[in-house]
C-alpha positions in Angstrom: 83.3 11.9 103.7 82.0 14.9 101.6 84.5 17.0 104.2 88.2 17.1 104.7 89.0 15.1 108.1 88.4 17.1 110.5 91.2 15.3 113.2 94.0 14.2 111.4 96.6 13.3 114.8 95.4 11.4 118.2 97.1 14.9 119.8 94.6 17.1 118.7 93.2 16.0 122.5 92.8 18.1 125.8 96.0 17.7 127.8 93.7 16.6 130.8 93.0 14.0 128.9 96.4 12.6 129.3 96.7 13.8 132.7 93.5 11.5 133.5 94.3 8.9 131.3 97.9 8.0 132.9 95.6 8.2 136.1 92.9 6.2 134.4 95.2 3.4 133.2 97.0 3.0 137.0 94.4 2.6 139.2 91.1 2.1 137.0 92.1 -0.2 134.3 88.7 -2.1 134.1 86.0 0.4 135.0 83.8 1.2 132.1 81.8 4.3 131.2 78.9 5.3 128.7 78.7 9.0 127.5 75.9 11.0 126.0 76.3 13.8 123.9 73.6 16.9 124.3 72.9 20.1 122.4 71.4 22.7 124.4 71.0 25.2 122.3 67.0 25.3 121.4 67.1 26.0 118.1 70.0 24.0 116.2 68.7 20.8 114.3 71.4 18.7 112.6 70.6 17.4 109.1 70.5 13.6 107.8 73.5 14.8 105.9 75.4 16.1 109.1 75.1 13.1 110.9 76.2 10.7 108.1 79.4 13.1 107.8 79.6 13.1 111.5 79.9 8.7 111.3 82.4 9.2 109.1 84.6 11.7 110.4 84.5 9.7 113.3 85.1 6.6 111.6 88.5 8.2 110.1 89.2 9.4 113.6 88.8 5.9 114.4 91.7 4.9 111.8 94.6 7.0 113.4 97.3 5.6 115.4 99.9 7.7 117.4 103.2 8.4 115.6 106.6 7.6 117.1 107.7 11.5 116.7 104.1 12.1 118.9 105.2 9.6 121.3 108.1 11.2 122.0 106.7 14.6 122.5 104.7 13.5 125.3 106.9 11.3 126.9 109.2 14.3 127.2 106.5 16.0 129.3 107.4 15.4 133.4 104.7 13.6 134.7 104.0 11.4 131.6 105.3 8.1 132.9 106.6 5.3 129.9 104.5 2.8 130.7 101.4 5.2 130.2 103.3 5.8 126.6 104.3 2.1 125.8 99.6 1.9 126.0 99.7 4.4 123.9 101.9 2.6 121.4 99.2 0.1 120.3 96.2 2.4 121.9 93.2 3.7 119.0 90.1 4.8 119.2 87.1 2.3 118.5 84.7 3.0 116.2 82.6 -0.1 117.6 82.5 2.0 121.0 80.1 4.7 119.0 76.3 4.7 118.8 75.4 7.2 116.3 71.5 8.0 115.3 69.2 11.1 114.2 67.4 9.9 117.2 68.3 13.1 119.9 66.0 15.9 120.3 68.1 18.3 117.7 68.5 15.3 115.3 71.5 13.9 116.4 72.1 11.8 119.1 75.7 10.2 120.3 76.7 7.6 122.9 79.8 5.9 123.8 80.8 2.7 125.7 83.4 0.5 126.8 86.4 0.9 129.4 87.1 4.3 130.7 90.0 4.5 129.2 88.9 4.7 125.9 85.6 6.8 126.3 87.4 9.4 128.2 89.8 10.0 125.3 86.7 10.2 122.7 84.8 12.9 124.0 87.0 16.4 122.8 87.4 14.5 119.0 84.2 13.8 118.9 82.8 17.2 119.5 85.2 19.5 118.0 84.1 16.8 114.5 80.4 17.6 115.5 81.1 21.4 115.9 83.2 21.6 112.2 80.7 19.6 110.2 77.9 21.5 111.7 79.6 25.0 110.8 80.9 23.9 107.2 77.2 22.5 106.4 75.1 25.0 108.3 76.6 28.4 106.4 78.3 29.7 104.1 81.9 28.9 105.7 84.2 31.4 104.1 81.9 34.1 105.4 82.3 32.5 108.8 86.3 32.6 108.5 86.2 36.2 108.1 84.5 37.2 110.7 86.4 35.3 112.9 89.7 36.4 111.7 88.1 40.0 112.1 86.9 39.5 115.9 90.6 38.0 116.0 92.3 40.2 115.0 90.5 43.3 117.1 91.2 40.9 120.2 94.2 40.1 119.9 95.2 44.4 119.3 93.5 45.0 122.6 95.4 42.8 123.7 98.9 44.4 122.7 97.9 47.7 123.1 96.8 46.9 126.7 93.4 48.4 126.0 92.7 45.1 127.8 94.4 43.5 130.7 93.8 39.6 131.7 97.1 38.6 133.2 98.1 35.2 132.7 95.6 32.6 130.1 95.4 29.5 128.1 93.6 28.5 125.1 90.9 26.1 125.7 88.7 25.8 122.7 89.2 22.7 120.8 85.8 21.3 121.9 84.0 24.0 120.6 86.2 25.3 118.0 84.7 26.9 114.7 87.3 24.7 112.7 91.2 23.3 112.7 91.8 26.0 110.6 90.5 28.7 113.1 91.5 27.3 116.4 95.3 27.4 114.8 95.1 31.1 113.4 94.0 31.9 116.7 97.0 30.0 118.5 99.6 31.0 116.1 98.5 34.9 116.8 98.3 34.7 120.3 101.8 32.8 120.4 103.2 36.1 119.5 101.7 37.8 122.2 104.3 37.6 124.5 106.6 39.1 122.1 105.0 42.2 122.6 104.9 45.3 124.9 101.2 43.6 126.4 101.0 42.8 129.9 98.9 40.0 129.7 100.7 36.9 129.2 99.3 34.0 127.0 101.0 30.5 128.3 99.6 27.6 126.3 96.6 25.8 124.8 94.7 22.6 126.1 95.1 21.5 122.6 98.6 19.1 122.3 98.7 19.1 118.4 98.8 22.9 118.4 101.3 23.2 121.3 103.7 20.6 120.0 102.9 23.1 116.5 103.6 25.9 117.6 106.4 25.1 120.8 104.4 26.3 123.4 103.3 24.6 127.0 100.3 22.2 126.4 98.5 22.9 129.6 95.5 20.7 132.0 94.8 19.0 135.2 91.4 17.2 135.2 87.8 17.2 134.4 84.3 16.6 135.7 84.5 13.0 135.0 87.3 12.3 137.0 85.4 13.2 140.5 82.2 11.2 138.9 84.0 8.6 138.3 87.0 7.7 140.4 84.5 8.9 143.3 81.2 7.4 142.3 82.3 4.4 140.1 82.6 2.3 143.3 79.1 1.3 144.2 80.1 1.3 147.9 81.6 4.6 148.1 79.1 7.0 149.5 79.0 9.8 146.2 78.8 12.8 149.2 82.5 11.9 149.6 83.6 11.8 145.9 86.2 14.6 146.3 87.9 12.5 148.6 88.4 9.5 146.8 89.2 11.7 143.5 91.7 13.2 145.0 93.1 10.5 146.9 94.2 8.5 143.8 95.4 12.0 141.8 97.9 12.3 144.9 98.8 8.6 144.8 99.2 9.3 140.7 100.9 12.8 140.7 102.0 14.1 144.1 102.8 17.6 143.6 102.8 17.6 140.1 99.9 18.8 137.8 98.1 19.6 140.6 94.9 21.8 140.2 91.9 20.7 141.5 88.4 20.9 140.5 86.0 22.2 142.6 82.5 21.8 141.6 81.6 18.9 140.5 79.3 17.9 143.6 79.0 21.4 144.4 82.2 23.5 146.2 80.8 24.1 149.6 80.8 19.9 149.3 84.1 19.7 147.8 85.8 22.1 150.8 84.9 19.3 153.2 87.5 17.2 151.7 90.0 20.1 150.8 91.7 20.3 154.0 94.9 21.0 155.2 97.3 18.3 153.0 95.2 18.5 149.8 95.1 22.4 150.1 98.6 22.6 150.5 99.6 19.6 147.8 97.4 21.2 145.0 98.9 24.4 143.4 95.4 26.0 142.9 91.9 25.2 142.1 89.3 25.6 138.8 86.3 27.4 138.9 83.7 26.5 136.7 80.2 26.9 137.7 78.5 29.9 139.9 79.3 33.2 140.6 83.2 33.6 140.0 83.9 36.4 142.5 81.7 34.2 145.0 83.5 31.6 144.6 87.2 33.0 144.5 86.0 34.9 148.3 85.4 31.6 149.3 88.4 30.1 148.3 90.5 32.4 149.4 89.0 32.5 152.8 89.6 28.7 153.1 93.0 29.1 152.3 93.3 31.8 154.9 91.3 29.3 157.8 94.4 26.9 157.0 96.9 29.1 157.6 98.0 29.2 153.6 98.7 32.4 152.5 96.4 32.4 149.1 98.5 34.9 147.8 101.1 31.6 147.2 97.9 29.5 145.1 96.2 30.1 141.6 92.5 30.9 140.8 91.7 29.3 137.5 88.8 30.7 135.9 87.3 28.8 132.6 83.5 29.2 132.6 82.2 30.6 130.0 85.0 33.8 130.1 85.5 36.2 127.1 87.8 39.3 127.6 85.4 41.6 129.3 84.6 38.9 132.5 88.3 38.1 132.5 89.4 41.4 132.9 87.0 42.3 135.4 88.2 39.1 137.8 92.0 39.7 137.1 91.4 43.3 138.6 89.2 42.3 141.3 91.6 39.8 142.6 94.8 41.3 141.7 97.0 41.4 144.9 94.6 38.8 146.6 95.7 35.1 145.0 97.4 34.4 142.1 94.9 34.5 139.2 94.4 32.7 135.7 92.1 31.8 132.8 90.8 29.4 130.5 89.2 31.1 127.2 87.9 28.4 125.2 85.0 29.5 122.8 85.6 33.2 122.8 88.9 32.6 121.4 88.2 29.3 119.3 84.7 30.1 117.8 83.4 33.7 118.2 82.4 34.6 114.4 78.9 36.4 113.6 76.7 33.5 114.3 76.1 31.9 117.9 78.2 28.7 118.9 77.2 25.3 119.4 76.6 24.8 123.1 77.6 21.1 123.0 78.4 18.8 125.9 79.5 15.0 126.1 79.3 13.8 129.7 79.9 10.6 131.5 76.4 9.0 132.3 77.2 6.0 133.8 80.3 4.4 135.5 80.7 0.2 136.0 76.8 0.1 135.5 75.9 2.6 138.0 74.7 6.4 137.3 77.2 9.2 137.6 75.8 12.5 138.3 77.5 16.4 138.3 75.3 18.6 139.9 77.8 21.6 139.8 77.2 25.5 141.5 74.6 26.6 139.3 71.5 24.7 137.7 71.2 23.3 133.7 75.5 22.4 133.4 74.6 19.2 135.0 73.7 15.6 133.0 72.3 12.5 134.5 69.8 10.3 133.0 68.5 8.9 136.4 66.4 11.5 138.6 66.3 9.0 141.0 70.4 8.9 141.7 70.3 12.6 141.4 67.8 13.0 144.7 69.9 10.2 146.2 73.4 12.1 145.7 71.4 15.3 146.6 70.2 13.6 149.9 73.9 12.0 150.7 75.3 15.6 150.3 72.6 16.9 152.1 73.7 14.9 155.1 77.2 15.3 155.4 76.6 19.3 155.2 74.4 19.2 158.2 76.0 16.9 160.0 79.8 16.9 159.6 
């Protein structure tokens, strides 16, 4: 490695990562995944040089194990049962499960394979590595560092001064992070926030390191790949009803707890179909993450309303995509309406003069089978097979019409 590792503790992880994986290791011990990674932006190209540091940051990744004191800090979260921590005692990452070539379309080109259970935990390590190396290689770093810690710094101000007001939000960036080093200046700033006269309130990161750091709430419920898979893994579930089965085993996992739902992984008017009346009233909110947010929130709040739930009593999550401005603008609009929240990942994590990395890793196939997103909005989707996706399309197509 020409680099410093870039993950140096199994916790620098999503929390929803966890929240899956106890899931994950309850109920779908022996289904098995591949993953792809993708760039979208046009014009990035990773060098030779990149990817070889990329093999071996992932290789060192590969080498860490958790540490007893680690352990302990998540098995003193609620819903983190002990036998999910006695796996974790002999779980690491395998660097035989990675497929790493200049073969992709921007020169680089990852894929991942083996049991769910370790797949799902590879994909946030693997792209906050790809995200550092391609930053400290790309430019002049130190120059990079600055103007983050500039754009910081202004942020963070408004934030005090109340020259901008976004209520309640969480740190999501570590996929997309400029660096370790940035992602924690960030954190440690924003930790103080609520030491201050500001009325926004900052409550955690989806980062574990940096909340076990810095004593704040490590926060996450699920992600795309838990709909795909836990609802389209089974070859004989029809994938129109993949809410229903996702849900069904996070109820079975969690009950009440940890409870925010995901709403658009086969589209949201698909997913209200199984939202009903116990799911609705189990789950503490929902995520938006695709489409037009104030659409969506209308929507959502107007289902709560059909059931009789007063959506003043549930939380809107918003995490697509949000800097400042957009947040602001929701947390007005739906102040007094539902109870309202963000994700900020890149904005906070990775906003210095240059554009970020818009880098994904998605599940592409589940027990053999393709998995498919097709999400509220067209290009955040990723399946391999155009086939499955006009099948899915055609299956969710039908219950629509006719349910």
């Amino acid at each position: 490695m020409k680099l410093q590792p870039v993950i140096t503790s199994l916790l620098e992880q999503d929390m929803y990562k966890y929240s899956m994986g106890q899931a994950i290791y309850h109920q779908f011990p022996s289904y098995k995944t591949t993953w792809s990674f993708k760039c979208r932006n046009q014009d990035v190209q990773f060098t030779k040089e990149m990817v070889e540091e990329i093999r071996e940051q992932i290789k060192a990744f590969c080498d860490l194990t958790y540490t007893e004191e680690e352990l302990q800090y998540l098995d003193n979260i609620t819903w983190i049962k002990g036998s999910y921590i006695d796996f974790l005692r002999i779980w690491n990452p395998r660097f035989e499960d990675f497929e790493i070539t200049e073969d992709g379309p921007c020169g680089l080109s990852i894929e991942t394979r083996g049991t769910w259970l370790n797949t799902s935990m590879y994909e946030i390590p693997t792209l906050a590595i790809v995200n550092e190396v391609y930053f400290r290689m790309a430019y002049d770093y130190d120059e990079l560092i600055e103007s983050f810690k500039e754009r910081l710094d202004k942020k963070f101000e408004a934030l005090k001064t109340n020259k901008c007001y976004i209520g309640v939000f969480s740190e999501f960036g570590l996929r997309r992070r400029l660096s370790a080093e940035a992602q924690a200046m960030a954190i440690e700033k924003l930790a103080t926030l609520n030491e201050s006269d500001s009325v926004s309130t900052f409550v955690g990161t989806s980062n574990v390191y940096l909340a076990k750091q810095f004593g704040i709430t490590p926060v996450g419920t699920m992600a795309h790949e838990w709909i795909m898979c836990a609802g389209q893994g089974d070859h004989k579930h029809n994938p129109a009803y993949s809410n229903w089965y996702a849900l069904d085993a996070w109820i079975k996992e969690y009950g009440v707890l940890n409870g925010i739902a995901l709403t658009d992984t086969i589209t949201t008017d698909c997913f209200l179909k199984d939202f009903r009346l116990t799911y609705s009233t189990l789950f503490s909110g929902v995520r938006h993450d695709s489409g037009d947010p104030v659409a969506w929130g209308e929507k959502m709040i107007a289902h709560y309303k059909s059931l009789g739930i007063d959506p003043k009593t549930k939380t809107l999550l918003f995490s697509d995509s949000l800097d400042f401005e957009r947040a602001m603008k929701l947390a007005l609009y739906f102040k007094d309406k539902a109870k309202v929240a963000f994700g900020i990942g890149t904005y906070i994590a990775n906003d210095t003069k240059v554009e970020p990395l818009n880098i994904v890793m998605k599940t592409t196939l589940c027990n053999g089978q393709d998995v498919a997103k097709l999400s509220d909005v067209e290009g955040k989707g990723m399946c391999k097979n155009d086939e499955y996706l006009d099948y899915i399309r055609l299956c969710i197509n039908w219950r629509m019409t006719h349910e």
